[in-house]
C-alpha positions as CSV (number, residue, x, y, z in Angstrom):
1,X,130.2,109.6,137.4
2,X,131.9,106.5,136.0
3,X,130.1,102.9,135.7
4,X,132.5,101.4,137.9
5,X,131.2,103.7,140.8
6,X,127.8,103.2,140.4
7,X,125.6,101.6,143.0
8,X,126.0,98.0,142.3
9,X,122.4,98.1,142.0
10,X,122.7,100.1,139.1
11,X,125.4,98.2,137.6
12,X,123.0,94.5,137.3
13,X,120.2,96.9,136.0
14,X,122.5,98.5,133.1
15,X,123.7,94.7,132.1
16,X,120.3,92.8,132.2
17,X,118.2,95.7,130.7
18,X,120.5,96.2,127.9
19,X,119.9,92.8,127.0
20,X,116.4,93.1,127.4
21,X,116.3,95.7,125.5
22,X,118.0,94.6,122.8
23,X,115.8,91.2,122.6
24,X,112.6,93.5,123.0
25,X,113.7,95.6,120.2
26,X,114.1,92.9,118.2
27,X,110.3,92.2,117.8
28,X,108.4,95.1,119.1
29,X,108.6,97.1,116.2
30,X,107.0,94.5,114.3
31,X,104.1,93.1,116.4
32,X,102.1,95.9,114.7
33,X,103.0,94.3,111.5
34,X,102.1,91.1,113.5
35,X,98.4,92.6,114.7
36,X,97.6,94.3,111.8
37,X,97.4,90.8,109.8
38,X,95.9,89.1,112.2
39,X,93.2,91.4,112.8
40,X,93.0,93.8,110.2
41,X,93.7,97.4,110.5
42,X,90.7,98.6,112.2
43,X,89.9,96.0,114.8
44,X,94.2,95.7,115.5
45,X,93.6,99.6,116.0
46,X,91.3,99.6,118.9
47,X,93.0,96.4,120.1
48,X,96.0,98.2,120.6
49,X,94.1,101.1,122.1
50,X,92.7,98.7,124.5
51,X,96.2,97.4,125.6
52,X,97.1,100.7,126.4
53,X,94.7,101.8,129.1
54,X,95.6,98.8,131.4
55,X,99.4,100.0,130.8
56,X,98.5,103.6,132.0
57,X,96.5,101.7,134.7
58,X,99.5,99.6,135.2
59,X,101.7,102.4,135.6
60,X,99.7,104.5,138.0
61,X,99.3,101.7,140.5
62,X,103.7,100.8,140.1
63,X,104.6,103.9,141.1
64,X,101.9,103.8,144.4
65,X,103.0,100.1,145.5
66,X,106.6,101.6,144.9
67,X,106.4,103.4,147.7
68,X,104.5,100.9,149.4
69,X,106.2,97.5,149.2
70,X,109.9,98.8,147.6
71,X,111.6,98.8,144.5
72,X,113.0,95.7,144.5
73,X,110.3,93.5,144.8
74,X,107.8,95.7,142.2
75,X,111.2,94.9,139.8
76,X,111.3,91.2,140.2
77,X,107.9,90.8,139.9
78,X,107.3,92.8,137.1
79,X,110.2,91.8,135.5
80,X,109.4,87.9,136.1
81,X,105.5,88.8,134.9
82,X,107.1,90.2,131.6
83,X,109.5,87.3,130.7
84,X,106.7,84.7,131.5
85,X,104.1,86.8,129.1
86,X,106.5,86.8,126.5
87,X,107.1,83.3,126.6
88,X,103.1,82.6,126.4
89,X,102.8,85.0,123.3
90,X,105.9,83.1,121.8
91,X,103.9,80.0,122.5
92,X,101.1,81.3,120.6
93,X,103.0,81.9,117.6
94,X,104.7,78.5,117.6
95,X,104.8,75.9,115.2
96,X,102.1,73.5,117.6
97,X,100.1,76.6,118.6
98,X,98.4,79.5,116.2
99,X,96.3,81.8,118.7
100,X,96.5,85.5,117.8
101,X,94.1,86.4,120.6
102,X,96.5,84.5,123.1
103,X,99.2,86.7,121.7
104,X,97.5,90.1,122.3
105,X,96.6,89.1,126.0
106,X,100.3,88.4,126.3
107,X,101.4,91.4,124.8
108,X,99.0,93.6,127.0
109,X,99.9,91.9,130.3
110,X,103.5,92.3,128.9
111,X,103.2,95.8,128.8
112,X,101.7,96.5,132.5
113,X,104.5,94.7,133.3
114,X,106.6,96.8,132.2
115,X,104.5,99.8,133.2
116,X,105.2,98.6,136.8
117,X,108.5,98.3,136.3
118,X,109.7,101.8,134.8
119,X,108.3,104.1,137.9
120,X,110.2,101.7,140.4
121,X,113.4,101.4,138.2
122,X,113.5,105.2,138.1
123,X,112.9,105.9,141.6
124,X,115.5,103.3,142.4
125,X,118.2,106.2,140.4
126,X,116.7,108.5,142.7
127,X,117.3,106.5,145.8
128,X,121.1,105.8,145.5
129,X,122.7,108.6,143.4
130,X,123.5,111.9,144.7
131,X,121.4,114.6,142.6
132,X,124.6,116.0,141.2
133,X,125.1,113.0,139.3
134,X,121.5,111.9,138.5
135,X,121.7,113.6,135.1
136,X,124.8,111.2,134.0
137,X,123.3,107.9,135.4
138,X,119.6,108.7,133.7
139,X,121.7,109.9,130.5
140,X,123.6,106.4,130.3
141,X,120.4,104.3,130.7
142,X,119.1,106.5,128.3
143,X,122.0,106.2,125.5
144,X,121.7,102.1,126.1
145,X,118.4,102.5,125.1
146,X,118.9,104.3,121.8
147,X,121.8,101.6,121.5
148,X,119.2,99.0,121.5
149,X,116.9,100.9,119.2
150,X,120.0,100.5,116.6
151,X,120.8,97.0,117.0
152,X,117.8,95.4,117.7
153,X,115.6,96.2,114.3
154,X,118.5,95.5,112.4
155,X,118.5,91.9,114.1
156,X,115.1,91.6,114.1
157,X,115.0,92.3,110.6
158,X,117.3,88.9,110.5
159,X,116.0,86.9,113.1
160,X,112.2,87.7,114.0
161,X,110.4,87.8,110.5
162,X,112.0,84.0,110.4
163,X,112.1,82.5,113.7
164,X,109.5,84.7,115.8
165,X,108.3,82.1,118.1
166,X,112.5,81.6,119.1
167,X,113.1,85.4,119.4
168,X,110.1,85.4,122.2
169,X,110.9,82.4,123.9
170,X,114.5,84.3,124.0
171,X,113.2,87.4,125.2
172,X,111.0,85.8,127.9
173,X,114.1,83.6,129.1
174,X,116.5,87.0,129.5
175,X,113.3,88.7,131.5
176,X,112.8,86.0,133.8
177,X,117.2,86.2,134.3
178,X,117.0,89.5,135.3
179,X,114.3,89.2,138.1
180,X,116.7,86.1,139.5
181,X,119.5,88.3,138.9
182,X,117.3,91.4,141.0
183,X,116.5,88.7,143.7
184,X,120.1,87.5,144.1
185,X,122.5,90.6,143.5
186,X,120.7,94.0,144.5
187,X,119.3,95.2,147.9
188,X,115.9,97.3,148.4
189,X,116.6,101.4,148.7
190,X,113.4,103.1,149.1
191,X,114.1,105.3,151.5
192,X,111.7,104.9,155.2
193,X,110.5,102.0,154.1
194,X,108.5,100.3,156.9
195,X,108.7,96.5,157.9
196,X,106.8,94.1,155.8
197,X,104.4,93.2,159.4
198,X,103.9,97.1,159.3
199,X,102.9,97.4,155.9
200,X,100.1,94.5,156.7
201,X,98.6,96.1,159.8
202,X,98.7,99.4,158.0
203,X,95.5,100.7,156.5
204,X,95.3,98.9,153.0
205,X,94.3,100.8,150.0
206,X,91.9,98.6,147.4
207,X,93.4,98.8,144.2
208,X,91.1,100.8,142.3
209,X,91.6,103.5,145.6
210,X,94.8,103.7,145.2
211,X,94.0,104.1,141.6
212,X,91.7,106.8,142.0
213,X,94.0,108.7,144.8
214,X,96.7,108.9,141.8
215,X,93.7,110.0,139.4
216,X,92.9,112.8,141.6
217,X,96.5,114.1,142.1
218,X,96.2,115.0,138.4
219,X,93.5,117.4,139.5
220,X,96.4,120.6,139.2
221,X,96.4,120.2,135.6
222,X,93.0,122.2,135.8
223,X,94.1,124.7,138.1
224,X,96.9,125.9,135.8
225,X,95.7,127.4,132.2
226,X,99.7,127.3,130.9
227,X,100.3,124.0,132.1
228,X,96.7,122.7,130.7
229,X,97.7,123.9,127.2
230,X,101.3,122.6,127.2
231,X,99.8,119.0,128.1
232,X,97.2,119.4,125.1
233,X,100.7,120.3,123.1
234,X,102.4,117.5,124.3
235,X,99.2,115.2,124.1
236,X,99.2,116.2,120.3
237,X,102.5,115.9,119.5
238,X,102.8,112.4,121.1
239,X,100.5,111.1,118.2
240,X,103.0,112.0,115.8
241,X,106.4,110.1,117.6
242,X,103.9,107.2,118.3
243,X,103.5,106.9,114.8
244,X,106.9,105.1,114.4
245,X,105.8,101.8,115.9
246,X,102.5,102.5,114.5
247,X,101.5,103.6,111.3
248,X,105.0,104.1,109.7
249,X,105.9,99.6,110.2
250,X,102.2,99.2,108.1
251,X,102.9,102.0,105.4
252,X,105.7,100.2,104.6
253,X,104.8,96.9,104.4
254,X,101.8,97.7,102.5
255,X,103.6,100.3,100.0
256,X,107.4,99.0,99.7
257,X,107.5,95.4,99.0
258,X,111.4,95.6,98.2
259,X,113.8,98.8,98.3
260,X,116.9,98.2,95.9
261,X,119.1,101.5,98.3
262,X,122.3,100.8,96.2
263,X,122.9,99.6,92.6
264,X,126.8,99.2,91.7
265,X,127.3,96.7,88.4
266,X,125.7,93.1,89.3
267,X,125.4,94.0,93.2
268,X,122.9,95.7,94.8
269,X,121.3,96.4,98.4
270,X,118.3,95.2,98.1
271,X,116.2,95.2,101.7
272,X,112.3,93.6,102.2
273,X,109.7,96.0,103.8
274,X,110.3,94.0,107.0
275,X,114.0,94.7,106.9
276,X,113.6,98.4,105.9
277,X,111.4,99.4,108.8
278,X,113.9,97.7,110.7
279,X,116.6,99.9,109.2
280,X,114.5,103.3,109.4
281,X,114.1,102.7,113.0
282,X,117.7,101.7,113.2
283,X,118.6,105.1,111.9
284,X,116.4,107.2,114.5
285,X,118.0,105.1,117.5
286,X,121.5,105.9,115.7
287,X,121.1,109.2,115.3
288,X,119.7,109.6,118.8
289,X,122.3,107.9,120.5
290,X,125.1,110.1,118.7
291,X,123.3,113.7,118.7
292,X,121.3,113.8,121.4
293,X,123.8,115.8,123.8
294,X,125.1,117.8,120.9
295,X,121.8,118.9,119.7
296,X,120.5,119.8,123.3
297,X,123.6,122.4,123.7
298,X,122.8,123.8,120.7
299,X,119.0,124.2,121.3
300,X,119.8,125.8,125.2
301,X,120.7,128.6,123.1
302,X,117.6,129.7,121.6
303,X,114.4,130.4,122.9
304,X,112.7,127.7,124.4
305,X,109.3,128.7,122.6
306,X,111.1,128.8,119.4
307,X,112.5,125.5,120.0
308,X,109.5,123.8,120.6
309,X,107.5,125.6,117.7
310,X,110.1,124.7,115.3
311,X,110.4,121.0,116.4
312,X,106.2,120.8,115.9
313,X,106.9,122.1,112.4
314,X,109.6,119.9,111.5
315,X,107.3,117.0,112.9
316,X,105.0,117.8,110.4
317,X,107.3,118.0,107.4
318,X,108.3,114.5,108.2
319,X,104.9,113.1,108.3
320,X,104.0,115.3,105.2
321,X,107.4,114.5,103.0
322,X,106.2,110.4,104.2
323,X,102.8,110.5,102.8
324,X,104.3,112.2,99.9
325,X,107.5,110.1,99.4
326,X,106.0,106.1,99.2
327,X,110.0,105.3,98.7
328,X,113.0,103.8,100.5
329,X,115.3,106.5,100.2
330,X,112.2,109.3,100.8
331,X,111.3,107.2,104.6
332,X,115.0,107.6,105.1
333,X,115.2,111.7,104.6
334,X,112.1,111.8,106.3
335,X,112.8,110.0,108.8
336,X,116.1,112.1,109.7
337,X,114.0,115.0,109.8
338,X,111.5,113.1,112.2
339,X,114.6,112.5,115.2
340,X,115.9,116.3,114.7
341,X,112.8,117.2,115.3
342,X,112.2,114.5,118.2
343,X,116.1,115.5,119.2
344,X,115.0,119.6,119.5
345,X,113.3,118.8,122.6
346,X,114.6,116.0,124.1
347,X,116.3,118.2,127.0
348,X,114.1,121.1,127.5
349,X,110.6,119.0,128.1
350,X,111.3,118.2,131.6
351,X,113.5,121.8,133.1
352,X,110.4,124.3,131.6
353,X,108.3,121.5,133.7
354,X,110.5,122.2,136.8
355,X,110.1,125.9,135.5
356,X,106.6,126.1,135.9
357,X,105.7,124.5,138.6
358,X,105.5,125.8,142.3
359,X,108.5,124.7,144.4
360,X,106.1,122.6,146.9
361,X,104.1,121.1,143.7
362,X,107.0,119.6,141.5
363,X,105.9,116.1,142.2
364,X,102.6,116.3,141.5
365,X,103.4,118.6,137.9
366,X,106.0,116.0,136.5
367,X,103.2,113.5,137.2
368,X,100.9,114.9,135.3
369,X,102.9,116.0,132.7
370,X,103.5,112.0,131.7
371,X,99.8,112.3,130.7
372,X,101.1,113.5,127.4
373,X,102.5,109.7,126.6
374,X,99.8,107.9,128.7
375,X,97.0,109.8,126.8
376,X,99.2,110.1,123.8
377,X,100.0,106.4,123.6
378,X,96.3,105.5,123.7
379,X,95.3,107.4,121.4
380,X,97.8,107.2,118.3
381,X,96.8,103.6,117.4
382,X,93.3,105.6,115.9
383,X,95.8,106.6,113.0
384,X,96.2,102.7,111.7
385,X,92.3,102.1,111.0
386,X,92.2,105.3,109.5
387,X,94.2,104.0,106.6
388,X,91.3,102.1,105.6
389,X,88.6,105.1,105.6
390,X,91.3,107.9,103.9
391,X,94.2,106.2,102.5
392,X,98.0,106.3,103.8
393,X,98.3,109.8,102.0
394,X,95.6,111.2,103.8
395,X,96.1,110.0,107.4
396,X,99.5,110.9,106.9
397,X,98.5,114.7,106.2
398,X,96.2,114.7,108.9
399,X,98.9,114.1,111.2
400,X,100.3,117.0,109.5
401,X,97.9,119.6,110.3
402,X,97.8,118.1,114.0
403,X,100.9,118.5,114.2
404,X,100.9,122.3,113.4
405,X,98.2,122.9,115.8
406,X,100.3,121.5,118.5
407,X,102.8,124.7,117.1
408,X,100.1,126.9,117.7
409,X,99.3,125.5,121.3
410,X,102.8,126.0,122.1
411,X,103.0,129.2,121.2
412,X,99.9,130.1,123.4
413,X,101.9,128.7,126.4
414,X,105.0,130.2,126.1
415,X,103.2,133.6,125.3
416,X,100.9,133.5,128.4
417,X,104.1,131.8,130.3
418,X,106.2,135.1,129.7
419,X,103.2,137.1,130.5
420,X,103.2,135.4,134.1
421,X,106.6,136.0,134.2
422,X,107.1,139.6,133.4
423,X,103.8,139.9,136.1
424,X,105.8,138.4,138.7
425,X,108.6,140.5,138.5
């Protein structure tokens, strides 16, 4: 399905996200960075732990009021609510204004923000694509994402270790013009959506009940021992990806002050620990962007419990080859073998989902299988206080041997899945 024939609702998302994207990119990757010496390791840890639990909050209620109210109007507002945070938390990082703790309230309400925005965004694909062509539409968001994973380091790199409090007031700025841009040019699509006097005589859920009802939907993970162990998998192996905005920005900083990658006569390439994170992650979202498709292919080929064994042990020969390897060129090998293994996976995750779960119970499964980010993203900051107690090394081959056991775990499922299988038969 081309662009052009897109819903034009789809067509003003895929422009104003891009940019958004792109601006966001530009200083996410190093707010750790940011946090870390602010705070110190330990207490940015838990701060960024923190943060996250209103985000899985955040993104529980978005996909309830949804439903509720539309897509629309969860888009603008959430959309609006981001650009205005970001704004604030480039205020706080100004040159009239130094308040770290002003920052990381900004940067947590930025991110329920955008927790309410994703669930709406996706359902709004849902709502006006025929299911033939879902794949391609999700696929092309998807790639302009990776896209902006590439160019917006590298930028930041440039721009944001220099002019931080410009870069924010930037990316608040292109928010706010997408939720006027939502408002102006796009039209609501959830489907049976009632009247807005309806939806205020209806019965109305507190906050915290409609929090809870989507708690208690999760209640099928317990009911399902195949399912429970591929979420503890997936929980696992979620520490190890979140590590890229995590622990891998502070190693670093704190262990390459400069990387010389090229030395020809009098000219070299010469990059600062800033600008090589930037380029590392630069590299991932590149090779992401280009192999993604191709690896998938390859990977429908083979067993899917092999695939997802081998990806958990190539996981943890990137974080063990980083501990061991405190040099540019080593993050950079490393780091190639971190997105293959990221990449071996990338199309399987969600069709063994659709596999295991009962026709009349898909809803409910993919639900809870986004408890292995929610959860996962919680937890993984515990890795950057950790640094302190055991050393980089240390931490980094802990994540090692976690990552193995999430091999193992996988394993289990896919045996006892075959088992249920073959019984059915």
């Amino acid at each position: 399905m081309r662009i052009r024939d897109w819903d034009r609702n789809l067509q003003i998302r895929l422009f104003g996200e891009a940019l958004i994207n792109i601006t966001f990119w530009m200083f996410f990757p190093f707010l750790t960075l940011y946090f870390t010496d602010e705070f110190g390791k330990e207490k940015a840890g838990f701060l960024l732990i923190f943060s996250q639990v209103f985000s899985v909050a955040a993104n529980l209620l978005g996909g309830y009021y949804a439903d509720r109210y539309g897509r629309k109007r969860m888009m603008v507002l959430a959309s609006f609510g981001q650009g205005a945070a970001f704004f604030i938390f480039g205020l706080a990082d100004s040159p009239w204004i130094h308040s770290p703790i002003l920052g990381f309230i900004c940067f947590t309400f930025a991110g329920m923000f955008g927790s309410v925005y994703w669930p709406a965004s996706q359902a709004m694909v849902a709502d006006v694509v025929d299911e033939k062509d879902r794949s391609s539409v999700f696929a092309v968001f998807y790639t302009s994402i990776n896209i902006a994973v590439v160019i917006g380091p590298i930028l930041g790199g440039i721009f944001y270790v220099n002019y931080p409090f410009q870069v924010m007031v930037i990316a608040g700025f292109i928010c706010i013009l997408l939720s006027l841009l939502l408002i102006k040019y796009t039209r609501e699509t959830a489907p049976n959506l009632v009247s807005q006097d309806a939806a205020l005589e209806a019965p109305r859920l507190k906050w915290y009940e409609a929090l809870m009802n989507q708690v208690r939907d999760y209640k099928v993970i317990g009911s399902d021992r195949i399912f429970l162990l591929y979420i503890l998998a997936g929980i696992i192996g979620a520490q190890i990806f979140m590590q890229l905005d995590l622990l891998v920005p502070v190693y670093i900083k704190d262990t390459i002050k400069n990387a010389t990658l090229l030395n020809v006569g009098n000219w070299d390439f010469t990059l600062k620990s800033e600008q090589l994170f930037g380029f590392v992650l630069s590299e991932n979202g590149f090779l992401v962007a280009i192999l993604t498709v191709y690896v998938t292919k390859k990977m429908n080929t083979f067993r899917e419990r092999n695939v997802f064994m081998v990806s958990a042990v190539t996981y943890a020969l990137s974080m063990l080859l980083m501990g061991v390897f405190g040099t540019a060129w080593g993050m950079i090998i490393a780091m190639a073998i971190f997105t293959f293994a990221e990449l071996m996976t990338a199309g399987l995750q969600q069709s063994f989902i659709s596999k295991l779960a009962p026709e009349h119970m898909r809803g409910q499964y993919f639900a809870a299988a986004s408890l292995r980010y929610t959860i996962g993203r919680t937890l993984a900051p515990l890795a950057i206080p950790l640094t302190t107690l055991f050393g980089f090394q240390w931490t980094f081959y802990s994540l090692t041997v976690l990552s193995l056991i999430s091999a193992g775990l996988y394993w289990v499922t896919f045996q006892l899945f075959e088992k249920r299988k073959a019984e059915a038969i």
